[in-house]
C-alpha positions in Angstrom: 131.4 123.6 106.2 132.2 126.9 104.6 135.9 128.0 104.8 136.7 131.6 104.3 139.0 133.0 102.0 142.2 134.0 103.5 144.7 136.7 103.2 148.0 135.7 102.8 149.2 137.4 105.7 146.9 135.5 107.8 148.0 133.6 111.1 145.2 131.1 110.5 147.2 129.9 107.5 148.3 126.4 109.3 145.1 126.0 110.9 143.2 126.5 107.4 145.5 124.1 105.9 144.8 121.6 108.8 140.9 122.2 108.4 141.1 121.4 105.1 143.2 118.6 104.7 141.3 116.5 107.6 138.2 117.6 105.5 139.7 116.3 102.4 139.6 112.5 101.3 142.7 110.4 102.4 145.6 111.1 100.3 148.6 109.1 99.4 151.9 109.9 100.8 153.6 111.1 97.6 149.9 113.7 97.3 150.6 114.8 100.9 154.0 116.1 99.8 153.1 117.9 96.9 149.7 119.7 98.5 149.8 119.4 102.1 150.3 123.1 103.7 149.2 124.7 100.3 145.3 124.1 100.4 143.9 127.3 100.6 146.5 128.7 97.9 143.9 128.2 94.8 141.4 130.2 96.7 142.9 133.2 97.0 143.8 132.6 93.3 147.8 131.4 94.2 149.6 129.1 92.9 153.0 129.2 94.7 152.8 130.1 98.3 153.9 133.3 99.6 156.4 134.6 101.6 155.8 136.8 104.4 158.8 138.4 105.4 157.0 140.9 108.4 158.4 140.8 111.8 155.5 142.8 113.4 151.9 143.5 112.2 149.1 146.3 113.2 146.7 146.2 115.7 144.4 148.7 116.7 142.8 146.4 119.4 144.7 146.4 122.0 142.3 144.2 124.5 141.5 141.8 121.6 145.4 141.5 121.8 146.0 141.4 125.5 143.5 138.6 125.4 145.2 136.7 123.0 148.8 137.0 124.6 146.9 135.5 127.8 145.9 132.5 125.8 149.5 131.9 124.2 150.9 132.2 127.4 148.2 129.7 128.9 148.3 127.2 126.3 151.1 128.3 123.8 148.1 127.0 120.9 148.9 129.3 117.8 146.8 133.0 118.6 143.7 132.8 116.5 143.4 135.5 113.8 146.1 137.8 112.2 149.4 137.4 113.2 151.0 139.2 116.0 154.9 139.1 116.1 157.6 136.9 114.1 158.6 135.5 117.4 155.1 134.1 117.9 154.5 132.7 114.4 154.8 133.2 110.8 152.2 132.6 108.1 155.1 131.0 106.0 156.7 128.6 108.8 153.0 127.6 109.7 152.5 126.6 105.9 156.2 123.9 107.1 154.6 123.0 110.1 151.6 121.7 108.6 153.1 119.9 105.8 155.2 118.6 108.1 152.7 117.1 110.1 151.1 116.0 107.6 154.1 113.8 106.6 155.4 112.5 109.6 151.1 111.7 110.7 151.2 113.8 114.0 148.4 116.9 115.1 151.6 119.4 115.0 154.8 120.2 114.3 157.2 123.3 115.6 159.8 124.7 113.3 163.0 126.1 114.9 165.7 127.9 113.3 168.4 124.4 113.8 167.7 120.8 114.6 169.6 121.8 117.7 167.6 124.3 118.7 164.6 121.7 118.2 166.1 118.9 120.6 166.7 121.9 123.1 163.4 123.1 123.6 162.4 119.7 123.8 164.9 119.1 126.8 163.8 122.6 128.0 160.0 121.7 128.3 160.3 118.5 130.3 163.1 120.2 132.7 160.5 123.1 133.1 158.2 120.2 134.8 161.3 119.1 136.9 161.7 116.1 134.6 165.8 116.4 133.8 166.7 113.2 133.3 166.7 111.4 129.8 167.6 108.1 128.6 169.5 108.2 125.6 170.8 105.3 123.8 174.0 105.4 121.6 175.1 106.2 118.4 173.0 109.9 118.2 174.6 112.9 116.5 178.0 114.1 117.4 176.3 116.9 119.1 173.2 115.6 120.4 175.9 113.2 122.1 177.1 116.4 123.6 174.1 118.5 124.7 173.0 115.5 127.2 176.3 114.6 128.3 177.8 117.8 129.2 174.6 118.9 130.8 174.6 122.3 129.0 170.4 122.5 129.8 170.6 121.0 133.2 170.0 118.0 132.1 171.5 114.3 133.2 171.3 111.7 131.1 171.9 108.0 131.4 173.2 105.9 128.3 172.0 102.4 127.4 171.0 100.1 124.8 167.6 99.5 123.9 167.4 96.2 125.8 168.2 98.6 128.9 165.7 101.3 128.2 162.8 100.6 131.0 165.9 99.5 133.6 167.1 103.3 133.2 164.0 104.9 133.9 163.4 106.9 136.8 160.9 108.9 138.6 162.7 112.2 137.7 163.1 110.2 133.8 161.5 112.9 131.7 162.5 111.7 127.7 163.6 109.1 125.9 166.1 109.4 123.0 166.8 107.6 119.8 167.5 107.9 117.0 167.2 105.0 113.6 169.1 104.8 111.9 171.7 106.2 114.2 174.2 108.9 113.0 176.6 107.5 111.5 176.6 103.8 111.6 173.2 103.1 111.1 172.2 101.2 113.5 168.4 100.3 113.8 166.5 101.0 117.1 163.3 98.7 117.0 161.2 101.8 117.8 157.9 99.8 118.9 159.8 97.8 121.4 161.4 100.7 122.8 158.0 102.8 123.0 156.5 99.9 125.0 160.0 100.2 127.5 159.6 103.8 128.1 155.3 103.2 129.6 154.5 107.1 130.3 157.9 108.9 129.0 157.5 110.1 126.2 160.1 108.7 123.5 161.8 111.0 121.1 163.0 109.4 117.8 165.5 111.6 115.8 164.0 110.5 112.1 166.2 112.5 110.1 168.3 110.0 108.1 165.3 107.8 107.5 162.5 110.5 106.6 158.9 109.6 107.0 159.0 108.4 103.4 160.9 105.5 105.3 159.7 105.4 108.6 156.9 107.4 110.6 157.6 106.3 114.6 154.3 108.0 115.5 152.4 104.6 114.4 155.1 103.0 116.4 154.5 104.4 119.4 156.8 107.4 119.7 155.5 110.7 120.8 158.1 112.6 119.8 160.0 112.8 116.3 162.7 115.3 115.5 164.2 116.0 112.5 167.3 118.4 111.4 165.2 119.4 108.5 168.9 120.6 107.2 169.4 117.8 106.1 166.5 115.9 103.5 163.5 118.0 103.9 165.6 120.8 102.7 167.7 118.6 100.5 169.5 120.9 98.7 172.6 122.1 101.2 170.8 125.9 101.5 168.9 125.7 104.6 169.3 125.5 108.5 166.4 124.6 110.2 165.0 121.9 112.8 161.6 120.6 113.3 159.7 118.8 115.8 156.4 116.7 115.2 154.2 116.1 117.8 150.6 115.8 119.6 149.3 119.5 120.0 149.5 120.0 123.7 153.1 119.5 123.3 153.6 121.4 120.4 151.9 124.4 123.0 154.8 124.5 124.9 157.3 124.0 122.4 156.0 127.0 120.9 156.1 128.6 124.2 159.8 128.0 124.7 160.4 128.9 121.6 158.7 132.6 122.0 160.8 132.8 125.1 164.1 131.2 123.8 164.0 133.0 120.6 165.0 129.9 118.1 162.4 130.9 115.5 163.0 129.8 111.6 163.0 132.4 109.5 160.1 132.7 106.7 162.5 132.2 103.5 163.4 129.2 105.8 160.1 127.8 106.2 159.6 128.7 102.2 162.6 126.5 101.4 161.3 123.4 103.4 158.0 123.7 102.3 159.1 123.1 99.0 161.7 121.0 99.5 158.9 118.4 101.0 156.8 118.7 97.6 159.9 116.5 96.0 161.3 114.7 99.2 159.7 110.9 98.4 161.5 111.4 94.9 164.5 112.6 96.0 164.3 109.7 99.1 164.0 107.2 96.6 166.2 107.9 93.3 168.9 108.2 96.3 168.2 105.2 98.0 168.9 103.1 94.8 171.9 105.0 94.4 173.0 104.1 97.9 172.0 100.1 97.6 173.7 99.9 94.2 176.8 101.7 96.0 176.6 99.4 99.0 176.3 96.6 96.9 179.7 97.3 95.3 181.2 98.2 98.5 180.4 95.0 100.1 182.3 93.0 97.1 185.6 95.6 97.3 188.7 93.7 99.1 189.8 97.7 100.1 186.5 98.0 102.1 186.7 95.9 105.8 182.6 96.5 106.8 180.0 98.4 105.0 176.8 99.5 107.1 173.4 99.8 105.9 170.0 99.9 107.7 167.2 97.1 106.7 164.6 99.6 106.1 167.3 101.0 103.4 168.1 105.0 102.5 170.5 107.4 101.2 172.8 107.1 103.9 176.1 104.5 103.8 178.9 103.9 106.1 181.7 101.8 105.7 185.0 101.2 107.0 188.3 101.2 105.1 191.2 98.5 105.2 193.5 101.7 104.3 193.7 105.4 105.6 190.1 107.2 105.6 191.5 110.6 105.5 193.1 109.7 102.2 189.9 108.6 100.9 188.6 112.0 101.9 191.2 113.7 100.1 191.2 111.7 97.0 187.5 112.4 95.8 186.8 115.0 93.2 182.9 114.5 91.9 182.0 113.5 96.0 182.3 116.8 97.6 184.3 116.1 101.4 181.8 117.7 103.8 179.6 117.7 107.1 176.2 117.2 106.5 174.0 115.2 104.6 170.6 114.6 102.8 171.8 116.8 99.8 170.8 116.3 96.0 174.6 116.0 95.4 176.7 113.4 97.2 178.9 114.1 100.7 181.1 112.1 102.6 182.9 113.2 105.8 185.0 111.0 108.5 183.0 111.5 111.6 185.9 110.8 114.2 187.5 113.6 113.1 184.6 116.2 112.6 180.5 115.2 113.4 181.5 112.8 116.2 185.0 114.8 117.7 183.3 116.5 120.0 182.1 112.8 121.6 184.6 111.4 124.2 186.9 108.7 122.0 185.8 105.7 124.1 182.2 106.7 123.7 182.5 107.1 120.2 184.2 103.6 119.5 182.2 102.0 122.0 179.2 103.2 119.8 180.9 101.8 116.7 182.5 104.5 115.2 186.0 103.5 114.4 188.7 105.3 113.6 188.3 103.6 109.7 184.8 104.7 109.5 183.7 106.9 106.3 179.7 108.2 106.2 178.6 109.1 103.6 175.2 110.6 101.9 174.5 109.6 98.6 172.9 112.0 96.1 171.2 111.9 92.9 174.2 111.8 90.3 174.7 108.2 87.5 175.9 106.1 90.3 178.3 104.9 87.8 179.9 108.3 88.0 179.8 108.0 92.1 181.2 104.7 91.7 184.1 106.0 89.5 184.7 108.9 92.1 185.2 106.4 95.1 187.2 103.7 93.7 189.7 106.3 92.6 189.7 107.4 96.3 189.7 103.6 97.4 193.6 103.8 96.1 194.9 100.2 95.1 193.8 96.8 95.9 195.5 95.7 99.0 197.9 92.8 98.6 197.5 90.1 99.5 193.2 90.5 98.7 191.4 90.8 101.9 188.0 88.9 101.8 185.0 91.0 100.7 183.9 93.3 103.3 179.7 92.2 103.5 176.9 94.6 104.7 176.0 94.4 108.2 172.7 95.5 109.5 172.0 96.5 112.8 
């Protein structure tokens, strides 16, 4: 099949690059990464892709474009030819999208301009088919917690654990919600198990701490995976963005709600994540060996009471202190005290008091976040300098020595 060159203004961009990869052999994860969304770059005699920064673009066909504002609204499918409007698509997020897809093993994938703007659209959708209720099992994010439970969309949601996921269903049950490992103590969802509970509903995973370098839930069964693609897929603390992979009928109407809604990622944005993807199984990696190494000290420290790590491993760690966590926070000086994670440089933050505040206190303990907890997201520094950092912040053995604190896994 012959492929025609393409400008780099083109709306076709993503589909190109999806043409050509599924033409291409197979290629290995850590390949994907690198050269997924960037196939038609050597073509047009690029090497790095480019950024297209327009908001509108001509059109001297008015009933070609008519036509194709019909078929958006129809189908939300991505308007074939060159682009329209920024709120309809970008050449540069599409370039994302398809990596991202790519990744995570999915048709699709729609960019938004947060991770909550993402899970809202996605809430949005379903209610738009009269499907408001979702089944959501705890820990999520602090404010995942709080979009279903205040109702802010309309929504209602009921709160289980895994074991109760097909018990909670209901006729009006239009998403279940996950998310392994959990934000922030890491608890493991078995994601096939609670794919086969949900029958029709579509289940949502929130992959964002594990990555698809860890996990992809698509081959487990989940329709749905969301990612705060702040966090890893960016990975370097200078990009707010939020993704969703998907089938391509409901990436359609993502895209449609997100042309009405307005939550578009802006094009530097989408040039930032593409590239941060070229080095995310790397950067996954080199910090999940810091993270065991750290966790493996942790476990053996008398100061910590309970360190938390997930079985299928990662950058992320929680742990809970004997002593006072907010004097932990304020005694670290190479760790840099902070929301967020998935950075090259190492954060740690006390989510009772900031990610998780805005959950109601019994919900948040009864999800196992104490008062004691610490999370933290290990970067890509010597973990012997890390290791300095936090036992400096640990403060002095208590007395008498507590027994060693173990890993639990959930």
């Amino acid at each position: 099949m012959e492929t025609r060159a393409l400008d780099s203004g083109d709306a076709a961009t993503g589909e190109a690059n999806r043409m050509a990869s599924a033409e291409s052999p197979a290629r290995r994860f850590a390949t994907e990464a690198v050269h997924a969304g960037r196939d038609d770059l050597a073509r047009q005699g690029l090497h790095a892709p480019p950024i297209d920064l327009s908001t509108t673009y001509p059109s001297y066909d008015s009933r070609a474009e008519a036509a194709r504002i019909d078929a958006f609204a129809t189908t939300g499918a991505e308007p074939d030819g060159p682009p329209v409007y920024a709120r309809l698509g970008n050449p540069t997020v599409a370039r994302f999208e398809t990596a991202l897809a790519r990744l995570e093993g999915t048709e699709s994938a729609v960019a938004f301009a947060s991770g909550m703007a993402a899970l809202s659209a996605v809430l949005l959708v379903r209610a738009s088919l009269g499907l408001r209720h979702v089944v959501a099992v705890r820990p999520l994010y602090g404010c995942s917690d709080h979009l279903l439970t205040a109702g802010l969309l309309g929504s209602e949601v009921t709160w289980t654990d895994p074991a109760g996921i097909a018990d909670a269903l209901r006729p009006d049950t239009g998403l279940v919600l996950v998310e392994s490992p959990a934000n922030p103590t890491l608890a493991e969802v078995d994601v096939r198990a609670a794919a086969h509970a949900c029958g029709s509903v579509p289940l949502l995973v929130d992959n964002t701490f594990a990555t698809p370098v860890l996990q992809r839930p698509v081959e487990q069964g989940a329709r749905l995976v969301l990612h705060s693609a702040t966090k890893y897929l960016g990975g370097h603390g200078d990009v707010l963005a939020g993704v969703v992979a998907c089938d391509e009928e409901f990436a359609g109407r993502l895209r449609q709600v997100r042309f009405a809604t307005g939550g578009v990622l802006h094009p530097l944005a989408g040039y930032l994540l593409l590239r941060g993807l070229s080095t995310l199984p790397v950067r996954v990696r080199a910090a999940s060996a810091n993270a065991a190494e750290l966790v493996r000290r942790l476990a053996a420290d008398s100061r910590v009471a309970r360190v938390h790590y997930p079985s299928i491993g990662g950058a992320m760690v929680a742990f809970e202190v004997h002593g006072d966590p907010h004097q932990v926070i304020a005694d670290v000086r190479l760790i840099t005290p902070a929301v967020s994670l998935g950075s090259v440089d190492t954060l740690i933050q006390h989510p009772a008091s900031i990610s998780h505040r805005i959950v109601d206190a019994d919900d948040r303990r009864g999800a196992g976040v104490s008062d004691r907890l610490l999370r933290m997201s290990v970067g890509l520094e010597d973990v012997e300098d890390l290791w300095a950092d936090l036992d400096a912040a640990l403060g002095e053995e208590p007395a008498p020595a507590r027994v060693a604190a173990g890993v639990w896994h959930a």
